[in-house]
C-alpha positions in Angstrom: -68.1 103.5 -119.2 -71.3 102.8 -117.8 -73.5 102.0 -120.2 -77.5 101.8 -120.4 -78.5 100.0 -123.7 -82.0 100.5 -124.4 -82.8 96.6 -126.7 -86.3 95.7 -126.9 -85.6 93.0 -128.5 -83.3 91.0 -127.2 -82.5 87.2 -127.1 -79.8 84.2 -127.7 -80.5 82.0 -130.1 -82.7 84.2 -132.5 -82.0 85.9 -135.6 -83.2 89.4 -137.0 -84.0 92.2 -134.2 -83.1 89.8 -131.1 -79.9 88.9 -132.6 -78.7 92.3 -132.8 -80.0 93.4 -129.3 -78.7 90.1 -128.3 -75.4 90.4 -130.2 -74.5 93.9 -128.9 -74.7 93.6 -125.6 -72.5 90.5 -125.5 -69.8 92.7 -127.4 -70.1 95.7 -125.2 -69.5 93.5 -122.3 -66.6 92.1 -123.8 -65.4 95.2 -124.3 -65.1 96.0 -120.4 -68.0 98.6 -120.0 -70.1 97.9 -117.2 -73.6 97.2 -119.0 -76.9 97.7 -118.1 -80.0 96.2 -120.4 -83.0 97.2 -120.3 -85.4 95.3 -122.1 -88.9 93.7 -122.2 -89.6 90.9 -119.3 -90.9 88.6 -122.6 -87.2 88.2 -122.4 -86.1 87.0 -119.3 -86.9 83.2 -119.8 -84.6 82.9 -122.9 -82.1 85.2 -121.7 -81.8 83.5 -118.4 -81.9 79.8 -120.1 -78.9 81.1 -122.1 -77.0 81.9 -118.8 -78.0 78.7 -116.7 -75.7 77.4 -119.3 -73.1 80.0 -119.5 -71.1 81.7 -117.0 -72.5 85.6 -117.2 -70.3 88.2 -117.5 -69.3 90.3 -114.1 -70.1 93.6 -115.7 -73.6 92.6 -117.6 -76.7 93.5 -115.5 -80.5 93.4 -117.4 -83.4 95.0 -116.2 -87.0 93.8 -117.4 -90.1 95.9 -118.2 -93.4 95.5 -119.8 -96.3 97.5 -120.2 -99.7 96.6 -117.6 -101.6 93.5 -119.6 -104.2 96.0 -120.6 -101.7 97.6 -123.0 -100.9 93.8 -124.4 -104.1 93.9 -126.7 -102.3 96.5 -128.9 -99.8 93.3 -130.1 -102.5 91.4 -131.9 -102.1 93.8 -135.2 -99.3 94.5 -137.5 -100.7 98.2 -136.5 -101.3 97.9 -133.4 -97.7 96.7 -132.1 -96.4 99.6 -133.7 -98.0 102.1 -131.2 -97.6 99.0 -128.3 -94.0 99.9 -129.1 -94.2 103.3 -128.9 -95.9 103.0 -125.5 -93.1 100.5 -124.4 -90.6 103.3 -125.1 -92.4 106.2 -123.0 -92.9 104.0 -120.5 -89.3 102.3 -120.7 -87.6 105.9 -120.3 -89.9 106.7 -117.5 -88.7 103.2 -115.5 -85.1 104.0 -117.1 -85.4 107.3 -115.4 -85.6 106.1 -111.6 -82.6 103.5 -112.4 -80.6 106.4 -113.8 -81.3 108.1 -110.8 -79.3 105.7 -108.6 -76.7 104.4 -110.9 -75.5 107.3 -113.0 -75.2 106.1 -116.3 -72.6 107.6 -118.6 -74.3 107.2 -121.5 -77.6 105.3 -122.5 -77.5 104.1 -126.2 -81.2 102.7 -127.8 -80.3 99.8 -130.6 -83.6 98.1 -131.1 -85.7 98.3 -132.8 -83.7 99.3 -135.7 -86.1 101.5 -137.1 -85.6 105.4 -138.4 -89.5 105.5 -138.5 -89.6 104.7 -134.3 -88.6 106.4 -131.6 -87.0 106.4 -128.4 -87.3 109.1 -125.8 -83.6 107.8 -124.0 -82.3 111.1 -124.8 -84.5 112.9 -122.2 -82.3 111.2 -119.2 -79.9 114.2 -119.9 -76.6 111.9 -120.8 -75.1 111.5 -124.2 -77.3 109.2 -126.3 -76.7 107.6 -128.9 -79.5 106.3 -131.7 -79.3 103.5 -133.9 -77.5 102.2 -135.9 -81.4 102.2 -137.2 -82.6 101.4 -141.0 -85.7 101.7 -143.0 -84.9 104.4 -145.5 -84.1 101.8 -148.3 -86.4 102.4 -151.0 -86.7 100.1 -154.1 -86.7 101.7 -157.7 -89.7 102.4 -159.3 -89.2 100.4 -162.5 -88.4 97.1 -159.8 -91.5 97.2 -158.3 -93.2 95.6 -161.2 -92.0 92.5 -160.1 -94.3 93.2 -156.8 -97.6 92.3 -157.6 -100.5 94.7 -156.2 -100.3 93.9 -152.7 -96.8 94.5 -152.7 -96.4 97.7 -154.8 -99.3 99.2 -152.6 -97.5 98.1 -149.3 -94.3 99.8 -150.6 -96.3 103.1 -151.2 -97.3 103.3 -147.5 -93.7 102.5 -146.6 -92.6 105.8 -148.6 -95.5 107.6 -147.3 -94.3 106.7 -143.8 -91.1 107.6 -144.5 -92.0 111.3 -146.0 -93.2 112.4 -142.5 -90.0 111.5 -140.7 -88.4 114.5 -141.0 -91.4 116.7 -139.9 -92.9 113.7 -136.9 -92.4 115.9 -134.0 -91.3 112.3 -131.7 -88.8 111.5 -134.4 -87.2 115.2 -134.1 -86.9 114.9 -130.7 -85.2 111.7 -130.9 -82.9 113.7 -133.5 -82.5 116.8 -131.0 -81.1 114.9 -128.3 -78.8 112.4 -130.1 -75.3 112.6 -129.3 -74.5 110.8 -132.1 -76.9 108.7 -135.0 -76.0 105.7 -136.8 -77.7 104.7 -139.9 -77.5 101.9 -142.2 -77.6 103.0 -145.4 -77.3 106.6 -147.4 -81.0 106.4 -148.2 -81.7 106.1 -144.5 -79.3 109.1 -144.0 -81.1 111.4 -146.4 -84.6 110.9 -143.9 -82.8 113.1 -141.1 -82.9 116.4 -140.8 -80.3 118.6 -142.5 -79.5 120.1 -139.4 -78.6 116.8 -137.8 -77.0 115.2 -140.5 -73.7 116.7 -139.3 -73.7 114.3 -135.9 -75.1 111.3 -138.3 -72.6 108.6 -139.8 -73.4 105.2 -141.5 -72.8 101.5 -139.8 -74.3 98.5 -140.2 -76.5 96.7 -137.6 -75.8 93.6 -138.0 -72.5 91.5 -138.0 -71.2 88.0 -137.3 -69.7 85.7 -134.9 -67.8 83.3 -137.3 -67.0 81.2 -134.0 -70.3 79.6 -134.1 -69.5 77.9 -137.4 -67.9 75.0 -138.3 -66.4 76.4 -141.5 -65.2 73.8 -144.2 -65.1 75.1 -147.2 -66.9 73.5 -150.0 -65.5 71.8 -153.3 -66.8 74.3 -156.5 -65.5 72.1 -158.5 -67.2 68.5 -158.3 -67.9 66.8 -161.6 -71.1 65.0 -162.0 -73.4 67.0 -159.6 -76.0 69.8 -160.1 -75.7 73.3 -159.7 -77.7 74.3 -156.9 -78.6 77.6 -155.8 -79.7 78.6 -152.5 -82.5 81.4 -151.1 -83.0 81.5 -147.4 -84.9 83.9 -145.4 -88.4 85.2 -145.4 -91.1 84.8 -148.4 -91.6 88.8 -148.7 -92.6 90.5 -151.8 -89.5 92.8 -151.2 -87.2 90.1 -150.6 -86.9 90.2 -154.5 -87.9 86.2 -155.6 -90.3 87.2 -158.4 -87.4 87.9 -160.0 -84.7 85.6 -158.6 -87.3 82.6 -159.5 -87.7 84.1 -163.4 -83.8 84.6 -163.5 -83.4 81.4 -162.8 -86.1 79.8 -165.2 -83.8 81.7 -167.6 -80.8 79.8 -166.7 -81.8 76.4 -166.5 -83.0 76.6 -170.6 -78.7 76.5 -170.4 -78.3 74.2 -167.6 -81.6 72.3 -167.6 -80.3 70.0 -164.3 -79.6 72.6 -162.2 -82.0 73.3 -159.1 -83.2 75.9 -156.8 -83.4 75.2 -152.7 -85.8 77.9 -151.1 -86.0 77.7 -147.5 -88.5 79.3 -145.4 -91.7 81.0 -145.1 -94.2 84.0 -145.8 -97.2 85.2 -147.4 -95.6 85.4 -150.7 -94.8 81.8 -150.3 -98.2 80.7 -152.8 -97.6 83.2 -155.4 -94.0 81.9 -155.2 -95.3 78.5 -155.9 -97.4 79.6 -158.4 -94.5 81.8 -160.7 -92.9 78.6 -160.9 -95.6 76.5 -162.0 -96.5 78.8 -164.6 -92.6 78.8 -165.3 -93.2 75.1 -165.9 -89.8 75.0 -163.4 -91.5 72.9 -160.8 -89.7 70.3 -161.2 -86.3 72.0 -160.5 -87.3 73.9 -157.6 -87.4 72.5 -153.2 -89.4 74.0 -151.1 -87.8 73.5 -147.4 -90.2 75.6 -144.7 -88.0 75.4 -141.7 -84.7 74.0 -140.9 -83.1 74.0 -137.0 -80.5 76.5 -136.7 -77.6 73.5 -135.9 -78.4 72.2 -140.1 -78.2 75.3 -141.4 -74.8 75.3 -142.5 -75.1 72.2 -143.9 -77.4 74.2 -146.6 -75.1 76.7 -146.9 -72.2 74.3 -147.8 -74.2 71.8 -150.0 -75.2 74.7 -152.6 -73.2 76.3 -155.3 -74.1 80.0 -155.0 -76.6 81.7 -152.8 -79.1 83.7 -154.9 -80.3 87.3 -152.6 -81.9 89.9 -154.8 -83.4 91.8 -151.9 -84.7 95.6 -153.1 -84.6 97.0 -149.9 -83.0 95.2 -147.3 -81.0 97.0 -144.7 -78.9 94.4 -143.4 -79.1 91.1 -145.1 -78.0 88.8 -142.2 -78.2 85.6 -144.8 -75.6 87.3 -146.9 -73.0 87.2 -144.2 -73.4 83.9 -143.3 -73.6 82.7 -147.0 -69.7 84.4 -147.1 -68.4 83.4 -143.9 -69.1 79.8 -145.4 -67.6 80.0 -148.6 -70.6 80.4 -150.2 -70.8 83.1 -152.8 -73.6 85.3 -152.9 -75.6 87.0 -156.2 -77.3 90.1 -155.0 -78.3 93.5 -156.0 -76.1 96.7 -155.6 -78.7 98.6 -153.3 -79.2 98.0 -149.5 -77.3 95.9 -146.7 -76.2 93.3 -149.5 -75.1 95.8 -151.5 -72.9 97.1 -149.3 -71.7 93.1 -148.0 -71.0 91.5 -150.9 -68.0 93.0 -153.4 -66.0 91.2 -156.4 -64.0 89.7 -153.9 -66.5 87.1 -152.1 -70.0 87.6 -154.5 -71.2 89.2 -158.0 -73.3 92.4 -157.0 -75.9 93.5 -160.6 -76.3 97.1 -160.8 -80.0 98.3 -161.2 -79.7 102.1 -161.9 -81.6 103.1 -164.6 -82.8 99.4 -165.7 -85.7 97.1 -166.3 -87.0 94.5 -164.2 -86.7 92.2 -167.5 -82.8 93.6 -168.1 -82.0 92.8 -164.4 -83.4 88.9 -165.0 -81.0 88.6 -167.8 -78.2 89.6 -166.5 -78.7 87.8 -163.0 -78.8 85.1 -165.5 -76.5 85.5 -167.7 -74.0 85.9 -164.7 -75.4 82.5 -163.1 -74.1 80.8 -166.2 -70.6 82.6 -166.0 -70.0 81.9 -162.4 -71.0 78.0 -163.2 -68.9 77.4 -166.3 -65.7 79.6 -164.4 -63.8 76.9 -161.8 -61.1 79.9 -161.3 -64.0 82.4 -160.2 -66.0 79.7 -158.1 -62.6 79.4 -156.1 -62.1 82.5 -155.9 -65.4 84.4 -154.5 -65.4 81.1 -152.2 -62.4 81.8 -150.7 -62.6 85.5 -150.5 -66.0 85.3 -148.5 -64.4 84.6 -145.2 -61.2 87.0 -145.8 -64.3 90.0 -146.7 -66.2 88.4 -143.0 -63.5 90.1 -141.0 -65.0 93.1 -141.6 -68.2 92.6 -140.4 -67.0 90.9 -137.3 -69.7 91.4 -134.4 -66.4 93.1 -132.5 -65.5 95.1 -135.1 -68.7 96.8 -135.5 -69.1 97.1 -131.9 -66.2 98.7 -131.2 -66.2 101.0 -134.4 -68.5 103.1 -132.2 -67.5 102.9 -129.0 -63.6 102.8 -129.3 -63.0 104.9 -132.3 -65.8 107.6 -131.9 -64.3 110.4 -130.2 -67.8 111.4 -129.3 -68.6 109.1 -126.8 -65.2 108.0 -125.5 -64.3 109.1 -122.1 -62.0 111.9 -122.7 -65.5 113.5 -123.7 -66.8 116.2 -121.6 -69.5 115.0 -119.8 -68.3 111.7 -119.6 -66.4 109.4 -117.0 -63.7 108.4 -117.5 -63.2 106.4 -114.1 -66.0 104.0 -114.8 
C-alpha cells in the first residue's frame, strides 16, 4: 500500500513520542509499503544525520512542515504547545491535502502524538484512516493518589476533567467519525470513545522494541557478597509512582539494611524525592544518577537486581521493556502499560484494586524480600524477560495492524491492492 503516516514527532535516537514515530515508520517500510512521512521540519536535521549514516530505504519518502514563526510563540507554555499542536494538525492536513492530490495515498494513518485527548483532522482526505494507537485514558485510583502530594493530586483532577469532555469535544468526534479503524492502549482509554465507535476500536500498544540494539548478557542473580540493588529509571513525575516505591523500599532495607536504590533521571518531583528519603533517614542507601548516555544504559540495566516501576497511570512504560529484554525483572503495578508488560513469567505485577496506599508499600515490600531471598525465582523472571520481549517486538506490533487487520488490507474496498 501507499501509505501517508501522519508523526509529529519523529526522530532516531530519542525515546518517548519520537521513538514511536520514529520506530513505526522504519517497520512499515520494512514491511514493503511505500511510505510517506509527514512530519515537523524541527525534524529533518536528525532524521537526515540518521541517514548520512545509513542507507535509506527505496520506498521511505518524508515530507516537512511547520507552522509560520508567528505561530512558534504558542511553544513556550505547557498550555500553549497544546493548541500549537492543534494548529500544526489543521494546518498539516491542509499541506497533506495538495500531496494527496498528486500521489493518491491508500490510506493515511496519524500515530503521534499518542494522545486520545488531541486530534488529527487526516480523516478529511477522504481515504481509510486510521487513529492511534493513542493513550491517555489511564486513570490512577483514588485511594493512590495520597501518595501525590497537592500539586500532583490537583494536576490529576484536571487530567480527568480533560478527559470527561472527550466524548462530547466536537474535534475529537470528528476524529472518531472518520476513523477507519482506532487503536487504543489500554481499556480505560477505550471506555473515553464514543459508544457508537467503540465497535471499529481495538486495543494495542504504542510502543515496542528492537532487541537488536542490545547487547544482551544476561546477568548473574545469584552472586554472593554483593548488595541488592534496585533500579528506577525514567522521569521524576508525581505519577510515575516513587512516593511510594521510595517508602517500599525504606521498608525493606529494615530486612536487608545493605541493599541500595539507583534512581536515574530527572523532574520536578526530583526535590521532594530527595526529601522523602531524608526524612526516611535512607539517604545513605539511595544514588541519584541525573543523566546517563544512551550507549551505558544497559550497563545499568545489567548491574541491578530488580527494576522497581510502580507507575499509576502510564500507558506504555518503555523502561519496562527494556528492563525485560535484559534480563532484568521488573516490580510494577497491575494497571496501565506495565501492567499489561510484565506477567509472572519475566516480573511480579501487585494488584491495587480496592487497597491502600500503606497496604500496596507492604506488599511491594514484602515481595522485594521474596524475590531476594528466592535464587530459583531470580532465574527464572530473568530468563523469562527476553522469551515474554517477543511479543512486543517493534515488527510484531507493526504488522499486527497492517497484516492481520482485515480492515485496512488491500482486499478492502476502497483500497489498492496494486500499490
Amino acid at each position: 500500500m501507499k501509505i501517508l503516516l501522519s508523526a509529529y514527532a519523529c526522530e532516531p535516537y530519542k525515546g518517548s513520542e519520537p521513538s514511536v514515530g520514529w520506530n513505526w515508520t522504519r517497520e512499515l517500510a520494512k514491511l514493503n509499503h511505500e511510505v510517506w512521512v509527514l512530519t515537523r521540519t524541527n525534524n529533518k536535521k536528525t532524521i537526515n544525520h540518521y541517514y548520512s549514516k545509513t542507507p535509506k530505504p527505496e520506498n521511505l519518502f518524508f515530507i516537512y512542515y511547520d507552522l509560520p514563526r508567528w505561530a512558534k510563540w504558542w511553544k513556550k507554555g505547557q498550555a500553549g504547545i497544546h493548541f500549537y499542536y492543534l494548529l500544526w494538525q489543521w494546518f498539516a492536513y491542509k499541506f497533506a491535502k495538495t500531496i494527496h492530490e498528486k500521489e493518491k495515498f491508500d490510506c493515511v494513518h496519524h500515530i503521534t502524538f499518542v494522545s486520545i485527548r488531541q486530534p488529527s483532522f487526516m480523516g478529511l482526505l477522504g481515504i481509510p484512516f486510521i487513529f492511534g494507537p493513542v493513550a491517555g485514558g489511564e486513570k490512577s485510583p483514588w485511594r493512590l493518589r495520597l501518595s501525590y502530594g497537592a500539586r500532583g493530586i490537583f494536576m490529576d483532577m484536571i487530567r480527568d476533567v480533560s478527559n470527561l469532555f472527550i466524548k462530547i469535544d466536537p474535534l475529537m468526534r470528528t476524529t472518531f467519525k472518520k476513523s477507519h479503524k482506532i487503536f487504543v492502549t489500554s481499556t480505560q482509554t477505550k471506555e473515553l470513545v464514543p459508544i457508537k465507535y467503540q465497535e471499529k476500536t481495538k486495543l494495542q500498544l504504542a510502543i515496542g522494541l528492537d532487541t537488536k540494539q542490545f547487547d544482551l548478557d544476561f546477568p548473574d542473580k545469584n552472586k554472593k557478597g554483593k548488595p541488592f540493588k534496585l533500579l528506577y529509571m525514567g522521569r521524576f513525575l508525581y505519577w510515575k509512582g516513587m512516593d511510594i516505591g521510595i517508602r517500599a523500599f525504606a521498608l525493606f532495607l529494615k530486612n536487608v539494611p545493605n541493599a541500595r536504590l539507583t534512581m536515574v533521571g530527572s523532574g520536578p518531583e526530583k526535590k521532594r524525592w530527595h526529601h522523602l528519603s531524608k526524612q526516611l533517614g535512607i539517604s545513605a542507601q539511595v544514588d541519584w544518577i541525573p543523566w546517563v548516555e544512551r550507549d551505558q544504559i544497559s550497563n545499568l540495566y545489567t548491574q541491578h537486581d530488580l527494576f522497581i516501576f510502580p507507575s499509576l497511570h502510564d500507558s506504555g512504560g518503555m523502561v519496562s521493556l527494556e528492563s525485560i529484554a535484559h534480563g532484568l525483572p521488573v516490580i510494577c503495578l497491575d494497571i496501565g502499560g506495565p501492567g499489561t508488560i510484565i506477567n509472572e513469567s519475566c516480573g511480579i505485577k501487585i494488584s491495587v484494586h480496592g487497597k491502600t496506599v500503606n497496604t500496596i508499600i507492604e506488599e511491594i515490600a514484602e515481595n522485594l524480600i521474596t524475590y531476594k531471598n528466592n535464587n530459583s525465582l531470580k532465574q527464572k523472571l530473568s530468563m523469562g524477560g527476553p522469551v515474554r520481549i517477543r511479543k512486543f517486538h517493534w515488527n510484531n506490533i507493526v504488522k499486527k495492524i497492517y497484516d492481520t487487520d482485515a480492515t485496512i488490507t488491500p482486499s478492502n474496498p476502497g483500497l489498492s491492492a496494486d500499490k
